[in-house]
N, C-alpha and C positions, 0 to 999 in steps of 0.2 A: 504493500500500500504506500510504501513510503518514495520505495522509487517514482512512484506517479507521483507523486507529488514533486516531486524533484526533475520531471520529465515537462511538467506544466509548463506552458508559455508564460512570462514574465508579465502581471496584471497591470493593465495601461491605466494613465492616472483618470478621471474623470475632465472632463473639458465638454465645453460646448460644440457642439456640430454646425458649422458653416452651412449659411443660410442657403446656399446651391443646395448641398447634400439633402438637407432638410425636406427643400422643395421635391426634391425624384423622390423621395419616401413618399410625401404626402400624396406626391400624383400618381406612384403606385398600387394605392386605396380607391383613388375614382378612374384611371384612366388604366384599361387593361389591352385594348384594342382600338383601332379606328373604329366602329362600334359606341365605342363609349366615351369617344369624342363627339360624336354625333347624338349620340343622348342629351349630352350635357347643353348644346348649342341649341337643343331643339328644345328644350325646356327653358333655357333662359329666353328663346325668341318667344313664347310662349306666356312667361311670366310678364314681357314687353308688351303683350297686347296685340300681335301679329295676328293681321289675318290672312298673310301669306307666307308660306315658307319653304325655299328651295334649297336642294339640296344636291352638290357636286363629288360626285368622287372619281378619282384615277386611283388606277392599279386599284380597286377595291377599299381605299381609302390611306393605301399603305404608303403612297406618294404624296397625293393632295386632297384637302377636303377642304371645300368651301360652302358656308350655310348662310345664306342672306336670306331676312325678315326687313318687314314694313314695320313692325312693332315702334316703340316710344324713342329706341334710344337711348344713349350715354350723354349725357354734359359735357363739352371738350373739359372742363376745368378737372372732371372726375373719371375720367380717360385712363388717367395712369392708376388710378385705384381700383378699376376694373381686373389686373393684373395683377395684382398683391391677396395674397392669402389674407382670407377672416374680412375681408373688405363686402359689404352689402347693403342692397337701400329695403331686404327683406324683413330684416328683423332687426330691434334695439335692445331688446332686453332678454331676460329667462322668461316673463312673463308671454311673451310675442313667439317662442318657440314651442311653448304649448298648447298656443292654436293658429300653426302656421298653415296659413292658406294659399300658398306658393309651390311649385313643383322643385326651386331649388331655394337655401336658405343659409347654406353654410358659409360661399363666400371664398370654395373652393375650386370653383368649375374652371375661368379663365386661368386663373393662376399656375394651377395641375397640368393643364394643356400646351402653356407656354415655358414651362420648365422642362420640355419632354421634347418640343418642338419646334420648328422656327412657326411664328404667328404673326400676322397681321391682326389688326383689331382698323375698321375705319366704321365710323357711327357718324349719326349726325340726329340732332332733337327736331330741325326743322329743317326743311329744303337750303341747301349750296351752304348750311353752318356746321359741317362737319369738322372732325377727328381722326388723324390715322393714328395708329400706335402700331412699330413695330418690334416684338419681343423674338430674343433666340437664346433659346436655351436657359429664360428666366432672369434676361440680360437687356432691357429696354434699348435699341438700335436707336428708333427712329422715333421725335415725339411731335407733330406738326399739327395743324390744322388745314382743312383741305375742303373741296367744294363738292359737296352730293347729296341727293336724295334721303329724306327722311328714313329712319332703317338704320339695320345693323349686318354688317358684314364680316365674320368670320372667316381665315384663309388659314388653316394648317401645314402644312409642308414637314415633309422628310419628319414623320412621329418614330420616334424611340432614335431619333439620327445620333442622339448623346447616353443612350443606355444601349449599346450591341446587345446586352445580354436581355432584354427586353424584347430587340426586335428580332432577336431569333426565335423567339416564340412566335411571334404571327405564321397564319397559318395562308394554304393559297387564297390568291386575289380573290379567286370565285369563293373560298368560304367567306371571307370580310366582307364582301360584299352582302353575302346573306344575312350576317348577321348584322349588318349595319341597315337590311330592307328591312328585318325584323322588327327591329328599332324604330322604325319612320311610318313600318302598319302601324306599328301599335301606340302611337301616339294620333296617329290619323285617325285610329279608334274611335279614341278617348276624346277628343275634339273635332268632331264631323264640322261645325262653324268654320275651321280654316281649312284654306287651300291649300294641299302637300303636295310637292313634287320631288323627285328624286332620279338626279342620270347618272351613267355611271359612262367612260371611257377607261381599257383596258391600260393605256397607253399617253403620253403628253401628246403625241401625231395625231391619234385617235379622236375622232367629233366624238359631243359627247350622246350618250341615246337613252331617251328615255324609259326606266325601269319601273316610275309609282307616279300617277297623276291622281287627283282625288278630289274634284271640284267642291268648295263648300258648299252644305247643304244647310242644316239649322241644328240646334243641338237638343231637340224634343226626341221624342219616342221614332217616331216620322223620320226626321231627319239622318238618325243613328240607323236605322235600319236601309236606309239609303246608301249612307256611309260603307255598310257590310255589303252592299251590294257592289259597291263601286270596288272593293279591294277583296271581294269572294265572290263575285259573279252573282246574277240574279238566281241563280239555280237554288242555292244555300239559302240566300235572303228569301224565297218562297218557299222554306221548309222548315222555318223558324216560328217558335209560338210565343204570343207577348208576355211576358209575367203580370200575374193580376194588377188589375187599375188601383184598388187599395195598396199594396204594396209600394204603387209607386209612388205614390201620393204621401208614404215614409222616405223615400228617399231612396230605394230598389226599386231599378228600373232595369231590363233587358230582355232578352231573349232565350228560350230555351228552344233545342232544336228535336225533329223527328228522327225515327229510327235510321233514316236516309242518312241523316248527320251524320251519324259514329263511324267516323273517319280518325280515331286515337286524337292526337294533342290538336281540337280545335275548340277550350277551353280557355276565354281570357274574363281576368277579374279587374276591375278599376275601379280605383276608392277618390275622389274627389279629382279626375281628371287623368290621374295616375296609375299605370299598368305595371301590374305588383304579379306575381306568383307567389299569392298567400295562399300557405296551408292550412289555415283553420278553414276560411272560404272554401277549398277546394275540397279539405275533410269533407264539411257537411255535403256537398256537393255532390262526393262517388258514394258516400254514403247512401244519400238519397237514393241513386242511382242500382246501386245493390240491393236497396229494398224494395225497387218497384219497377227496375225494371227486366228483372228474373235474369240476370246473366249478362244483358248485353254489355256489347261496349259503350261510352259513354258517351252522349250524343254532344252534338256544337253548345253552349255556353258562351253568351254575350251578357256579363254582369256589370252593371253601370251603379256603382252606391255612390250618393250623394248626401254626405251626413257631417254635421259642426264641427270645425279644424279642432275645438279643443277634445271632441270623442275619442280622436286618432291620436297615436305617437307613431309621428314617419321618421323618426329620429333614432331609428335600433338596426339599422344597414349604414356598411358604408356608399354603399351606391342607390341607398335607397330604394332595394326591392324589396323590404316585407315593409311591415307594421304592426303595429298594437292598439286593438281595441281597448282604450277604455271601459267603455260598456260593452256589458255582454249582450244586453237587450239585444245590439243591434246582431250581434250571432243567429237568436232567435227566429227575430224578424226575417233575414236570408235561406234559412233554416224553411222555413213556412213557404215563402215565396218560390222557393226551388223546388219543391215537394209541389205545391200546387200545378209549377207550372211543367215539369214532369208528367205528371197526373191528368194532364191534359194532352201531352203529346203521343201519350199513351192509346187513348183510345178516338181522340178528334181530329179531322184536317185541320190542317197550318190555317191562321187567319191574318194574314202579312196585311200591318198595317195600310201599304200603299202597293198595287197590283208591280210589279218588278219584271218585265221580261217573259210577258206574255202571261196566261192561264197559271195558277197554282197544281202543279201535280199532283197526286192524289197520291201517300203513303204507299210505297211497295209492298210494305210488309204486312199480311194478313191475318195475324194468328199465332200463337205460340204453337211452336212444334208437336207435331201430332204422331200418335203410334197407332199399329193395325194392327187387331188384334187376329192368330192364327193359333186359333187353340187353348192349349196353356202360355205357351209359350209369347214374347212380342217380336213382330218382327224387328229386323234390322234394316229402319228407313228412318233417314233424315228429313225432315221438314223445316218451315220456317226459317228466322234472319239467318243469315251465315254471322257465323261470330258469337251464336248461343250461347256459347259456355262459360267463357272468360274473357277477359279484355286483353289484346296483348299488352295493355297498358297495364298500370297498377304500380302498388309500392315497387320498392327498389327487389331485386330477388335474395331471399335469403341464403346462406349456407346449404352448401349440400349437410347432410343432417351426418352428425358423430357416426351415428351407429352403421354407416352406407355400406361402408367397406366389408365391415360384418357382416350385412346382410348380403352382400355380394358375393363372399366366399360360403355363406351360406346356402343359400339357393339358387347360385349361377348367375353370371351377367357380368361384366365389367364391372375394376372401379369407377367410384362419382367421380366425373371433374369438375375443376373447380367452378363455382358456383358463376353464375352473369356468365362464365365464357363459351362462345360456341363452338367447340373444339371441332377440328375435323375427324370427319365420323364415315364410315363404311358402314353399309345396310347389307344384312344377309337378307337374301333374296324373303319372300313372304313364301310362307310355304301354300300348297293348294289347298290343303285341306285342315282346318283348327289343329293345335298344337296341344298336344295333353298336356295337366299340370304334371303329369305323374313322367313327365322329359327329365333329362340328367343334370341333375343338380338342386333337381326341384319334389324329390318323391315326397318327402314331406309335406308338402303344404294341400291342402285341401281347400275346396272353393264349399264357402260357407252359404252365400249368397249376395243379393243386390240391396245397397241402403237406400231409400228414397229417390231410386232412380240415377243416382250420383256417385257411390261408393260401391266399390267392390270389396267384401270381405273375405279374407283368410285366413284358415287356422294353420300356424308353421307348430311345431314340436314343442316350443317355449313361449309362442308369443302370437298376439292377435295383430294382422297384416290388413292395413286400409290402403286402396288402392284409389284415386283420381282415376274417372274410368277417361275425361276429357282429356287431362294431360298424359296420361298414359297412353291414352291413341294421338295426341301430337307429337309427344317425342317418337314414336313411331314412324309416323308419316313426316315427322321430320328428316329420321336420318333418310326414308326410300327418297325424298325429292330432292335432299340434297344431294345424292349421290348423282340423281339423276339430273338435275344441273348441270353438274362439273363435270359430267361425260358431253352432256349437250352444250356446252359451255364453248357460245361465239356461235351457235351454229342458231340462224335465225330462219321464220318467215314472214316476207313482205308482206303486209297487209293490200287486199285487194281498195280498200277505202280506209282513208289516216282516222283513228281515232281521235276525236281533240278532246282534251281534259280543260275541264273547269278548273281554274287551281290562281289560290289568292297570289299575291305580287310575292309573298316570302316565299310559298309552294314551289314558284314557279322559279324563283332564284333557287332554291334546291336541286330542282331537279337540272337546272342548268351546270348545276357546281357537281351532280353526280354523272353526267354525261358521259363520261373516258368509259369510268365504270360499269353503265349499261350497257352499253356499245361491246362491251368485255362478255357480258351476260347474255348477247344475243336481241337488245331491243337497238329502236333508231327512234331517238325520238328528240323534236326540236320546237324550240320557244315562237308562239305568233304574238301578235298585237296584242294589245289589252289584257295581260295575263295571262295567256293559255297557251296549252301545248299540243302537239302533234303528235301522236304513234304511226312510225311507217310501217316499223317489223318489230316484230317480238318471237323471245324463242322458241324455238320449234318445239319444245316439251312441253309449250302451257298453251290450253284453251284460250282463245281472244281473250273473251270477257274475264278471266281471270287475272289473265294479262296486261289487262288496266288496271284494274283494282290494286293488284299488287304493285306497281309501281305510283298510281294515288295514296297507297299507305307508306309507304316508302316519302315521296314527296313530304307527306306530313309529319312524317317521325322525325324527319334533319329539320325540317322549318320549326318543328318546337325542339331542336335544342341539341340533337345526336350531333357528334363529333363527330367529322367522316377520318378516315383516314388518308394521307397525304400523296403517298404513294399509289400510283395507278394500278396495280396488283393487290394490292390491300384493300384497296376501294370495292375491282370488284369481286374479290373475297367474301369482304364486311357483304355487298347488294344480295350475293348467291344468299349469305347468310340469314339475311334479313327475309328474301323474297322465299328461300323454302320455311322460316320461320312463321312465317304470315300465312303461307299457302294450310302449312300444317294447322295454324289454328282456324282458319274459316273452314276447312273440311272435316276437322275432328267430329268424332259422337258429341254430342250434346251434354250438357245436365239435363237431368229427370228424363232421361230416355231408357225407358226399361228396356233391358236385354236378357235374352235367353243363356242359361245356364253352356251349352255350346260355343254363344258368342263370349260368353265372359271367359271359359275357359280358352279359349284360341286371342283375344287379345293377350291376359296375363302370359301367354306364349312367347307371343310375339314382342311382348314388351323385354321379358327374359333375354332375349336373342338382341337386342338395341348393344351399340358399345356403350351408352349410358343410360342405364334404364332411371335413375334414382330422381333424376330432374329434369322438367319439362326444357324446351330450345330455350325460355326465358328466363331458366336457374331456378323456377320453385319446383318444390318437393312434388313427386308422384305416388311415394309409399312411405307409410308413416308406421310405425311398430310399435305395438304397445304391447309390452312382456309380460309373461306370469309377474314379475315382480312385481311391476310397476300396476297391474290387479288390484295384485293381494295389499298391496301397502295403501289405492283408494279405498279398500274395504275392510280397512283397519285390519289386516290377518299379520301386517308385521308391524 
């Protein structure tokens, strides 16, 4: 012990940190990507009173980014305290921070940005009485006055040009770019009253082309579902249902969408203008959604709360995406109004405030999944939504479970891997005929029978065996389609007429930024006007119609938030992975679909034979073990 101690590096005296230093710490905390330059500029245009706001980037933001508003402006005299940390006209005291009615407050947005970057700043309060400021690297260049347009003009240049090891984190142009659309929906959202734009050029040669236009509309009930039309197509905006008029007249206002919705992360929450990913919100939310809507995935979600700056604390992130309810009431309240409006999407047509893009569709979906009865026995037919069972969404996946390995060597089957990862996997062929439990490795266990349509029960020698009869046929059909993939893998068919997807301004940057990828997977597909995209060919192993939908869930899964990988072989690794992952779960057995004592025992067969029987493609658990021990000790016997 003493050696180490003797090994220690010699302890430096205490002293103050140089105000540069200082500064990359603090813009560390709000500025992570171009991304989050672009938040910060859009919210201060915003707090300005803009009712326009344009937005430029090159190379994805990673070069240049320029954000000009009409908003109120800077004072030339307070020009230069725009740029200094802690400096704001938001707030003056502790009492002001706990009912701050602003989207920024701290007094660190410009400051963060120009210690990281070369910046311009030119404003002006009224017509030809402007202001330039040019800062680099947190180092005031240039401090003049200058003749322009009322507004405010932000210019970034070369971000992270003074921290390398900053900017070797950014990732490709086309993910910056997505996540910077990301950023400009969702404040487009939040405020349908202003006009957003947003282009991007690859390149400084490059003209630049427009990526998000969003004409203002009003900022009512009306207005807001207009706004969701303009940046998700009418198609969404006529499958959305209003949340009750009481509620809104609390201050919850939005949208809940039809079964047609549940397309995974098209879920946003916004608490006084501001697009958050709260979890409590989002708790009551899938909650809701689990209790009423028997399995499916969770439909679109457009939540708009409007409620007294002192209710919230926006003051508990450093980039300000969650918060804190003071009252709970208002938990309640959302609570009710999502359950209502659920409740309605359930069994009503959409009633879209304003007709959008022709006639309202009428819900595809008919009925909860139906069985035929043949005898004793039920047959083996699927009905109803595709996606019955489980969402590929949901918490994070947990741990493949302690006991796996054991259970593995106990009744055949590969070890778990590790848990979230989609290892690559070989499918032994399915055999023709159901697979007895009484195969090698398995004489022990005994098929007990079926729980509420859901579980499969098993007695092994020591212990009671619950089976996921849903995930246990998607890890299945996972590993057969991945395998069949990666044989089919680049080998595609032309579609005789292009498929065009509906898909919002973020959707449609994803799918642009996964393009190497698909093309890798055997699809061709390319970006038109207004949002949408084209399918020419897709791979030869999948049904058309399938073959939309999976690259539609794929679109929405990167646009809320998946990290693609960089690498063009990784990329489409990660899509194979993804599109047999998705395939497997819209085709699996259902919950509550009774099966016949034949079918239960040839799945648990088949599931046996998987190289990873123990967890579904999305890392939760398929078999759960509950031991003599673990019995006798609920029934007080130890």
């Amino acid at each position: 012990m003493g050696a180490d101690f003797e090994s220690a590096p010699a302890r430096r005296p205490l002293q103050r940190l140089p105000d540069t230093l200082i500064s990359k710490i603090a813009a560390g905390e709000v500025i992570e990507r171009p991304s989050s330059v672009v938040k910060e500029l859009v919210e201060n245009a915003l707090d300005a009173g803009a009712s326009r706001l344009e937005v430029d980037l090159t190379n994805g933001g990673k070069d240049l980014i320029v954000v000009t508003d009409d908003g109120s402006g800077i004072a030339g005299e307070e020009a230069i305290l725009a740029v200094e940390r802690h400096a704001t006209s938001k707030i003056g005291s502790f009492e002001d921070l706990l009912e701050v009615a602003t989207l920024g407050f701290r007094g660190e947005a410009l400051s963060s940005i120009a210690a990281v970057s070369k910046c311009e700043l030119l404003t002006a309060q009224s017509p030809g009485e402007g202001h330039r400021l040019l800062v680099e690297g947190g180092k005031v260049a240039i401090d003049e006055p200058v003749s322009r347009p009322r507004g405010t003009t932000v210019t970034v240049e070369s971000l992270f040009y003074n921290v390398p090891a900053r900017k070797q984190f950014l990732k490709r142009p086309a993910t910056e770019l997505r996540h910077a659309t990301t950023v400009v929906q969702g404040y487009a959202l939040a405020r349908p009253d202003v006009t957003f734009v947003l282009r991007h050029a690859p390149d400084g040669a490059s003209p630049l082309r427009e990526v998000l236009r969003a004409q203002a509309t009003g900022i009512d009930s009306a207005g807001r579902l207009e706004r969701i039309a303009q940046l998700f197509g009418p198609d969404l905006a006529n499958h959305l249902i209003p949340l009750p008029e009481a509620r809104r007249r609390q201050g919850v206002d939005g949208f809940v969408g039809d079964r047609e919705t549940s397309r995974g992360r098209r879920q946003f929450v916004f608490v006084n203008g501001r697009l958050l990913r709260d979890r409590a919100v989002l708790a009551i939310y899938y909650k809701a959604v689990r209790d009423l809507m028997k399995g499916d995935p969770a439909p679109a979600l457009f939540l708009f709360l409007d409620v007294p700056p002192e209710s919230v604390d926006v003051n508990v992130h450093p980039q300000k995406a969650e918060v804190r309810f003071r009252d709970a009431a208002i938990l309640g309240r959302i609570g009710s109004a999502l359950r209502k409006g659920l409740e309605a999407a359930k069994g009503e047509e959409p009633a879209p405030l304003r007709e959008l893009g022709g006639p309202v569709a009428p819900p595809a979906w008919t009925g909860a999944g139906q069985v035929r009865e043949t005898g004793r026995a039920v047959s083996w037919r699927r009905a109803g939504a595709a996606g019955e069972g489980h969402s590929e969404e949901g918490d994070p996946a947990p741990e493949a479970p302690a006991w796996a390995a054991e259970l593995a060597a106990r009744y055949g089957g590969a070890q778990p891997g590790p848990a979230g990862k989609l290892a690559e996997v070989a499918y032994r062929p399915q055999p023709s005929s159901p697979v007895p439990l009484s195969g090698k490795g398995r004489e022990s266990l005994r098929l007990i029978g079926q729980y509420k349509g859901t579980m499969i029960l098993l007695e092994g020698p020591e212990s009671l065996l619950v089976v996921d009869q849903h995930v246990a046929h998607e890890r299945i059909l996972y590993e057969r389609f991945r395998l069949s993939l990666a044989e089919q893998e680049s080998r595609s068919q032309t579609l005789l007429m292009p498929r065009v997807l509906e898909l919002s301004v973020a959707e449609n940057a994803a799918l642009a930024e996964c393009s190497a990828g698909l093309a890798r997977c055997g699809y061709s597909v390319s970006s038109l006007s207004g949002g949408s995209a084209a399918i020419t060919a897709i791979p030869a192993v999948l049904p058309d119609a399938e073959a939309e939908s999976l690259v539609l869930r794929i679109a929405t899964r990167v646009a809320g938030g998946d990290e693609l990988p960089s690498e063009e072989e990784a990329l489409a690794e990660y899509l194979l992975t993804q599109l047999a992952a998705s395939r497997a779960c819209r085709a699996a057995v259902k919950m509550h679909e009774a099966l016949s004592a034949e079918k239960m025992e040839s799945l648990i067969g088949e599931l046996f034979a998987c190289e990873h029987p123990y967890t579904c493609p999305h890392g939760r658990p398929v078999v759960l073990e509950l031991t003599d021990r673990d019995l006798e000790r609920r029934f007080k016997r130890r």
